[in-house]
C-alpha positions in Angstrom: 0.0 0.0 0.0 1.1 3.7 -0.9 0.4 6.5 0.9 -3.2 7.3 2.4 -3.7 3.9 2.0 -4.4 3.3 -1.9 -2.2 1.2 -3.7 0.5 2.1 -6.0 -1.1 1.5 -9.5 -3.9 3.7 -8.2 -1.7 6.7 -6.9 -0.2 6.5 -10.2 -2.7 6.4 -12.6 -4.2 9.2 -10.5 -1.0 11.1 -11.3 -1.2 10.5 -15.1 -5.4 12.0 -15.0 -4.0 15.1 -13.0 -1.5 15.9 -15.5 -4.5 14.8 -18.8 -6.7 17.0 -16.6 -9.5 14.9 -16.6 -8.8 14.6 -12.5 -7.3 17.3 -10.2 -6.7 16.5 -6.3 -7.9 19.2 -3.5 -6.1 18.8 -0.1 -8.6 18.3 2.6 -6.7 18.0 5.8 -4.7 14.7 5.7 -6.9 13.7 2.9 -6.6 14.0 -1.1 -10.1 13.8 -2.8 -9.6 13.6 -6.3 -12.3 14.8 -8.2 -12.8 13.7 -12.0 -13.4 17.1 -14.8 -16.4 15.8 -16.6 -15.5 18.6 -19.3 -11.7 17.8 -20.0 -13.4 13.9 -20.3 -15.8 15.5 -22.8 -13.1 17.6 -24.8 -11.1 14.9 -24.9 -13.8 12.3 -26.2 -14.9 15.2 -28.9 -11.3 14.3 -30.7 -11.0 11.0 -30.1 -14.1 10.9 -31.4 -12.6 13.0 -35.2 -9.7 10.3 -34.6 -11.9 7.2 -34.8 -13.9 8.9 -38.2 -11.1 9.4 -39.8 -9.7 5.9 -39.0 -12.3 4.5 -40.3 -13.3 6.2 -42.9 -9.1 5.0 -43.7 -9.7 1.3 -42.7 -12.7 2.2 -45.6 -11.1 3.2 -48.3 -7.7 0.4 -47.5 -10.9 -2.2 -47.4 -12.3 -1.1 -50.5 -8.7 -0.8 -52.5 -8.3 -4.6 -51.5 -11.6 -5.2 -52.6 -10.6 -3.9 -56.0 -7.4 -5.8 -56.8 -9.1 -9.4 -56.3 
């Protein structure tokens, strides 16, 4: 266990969100609440979202150039 009693993998991947965005801590005493930024989550779901149309509309065309040769 790592401090405040969370394990390891968890304090770290909370240190990755804080640094994304999509989490920030607040101090509360001894405590650390982490709270998660519904609208970093969002922003960043908007361009994954453009990445995963223009994959596919990639796979697409690869799919349809295949298609073609046989």
């Amino acid at each position: 266990m790592g401090y405040f009693g969370l394990p390891e993998a968890v304090q770290k991947h909370v240190v990755v969100l804080e640094r994304a965005a999509p989490a920030s801590k607040t101090r509360r005493g001894r405590e650390q609440i982490v709270h998660g930024e519904v609208e970093a989550v969002r922003r960043v779901a908007r361009l994954l979202d453009g990445y995963e149309q223009l994959w596919r509309q990639r796979a697409a065309g690869i799919e349809r150039i295949l298609q073609e040769e046989q």
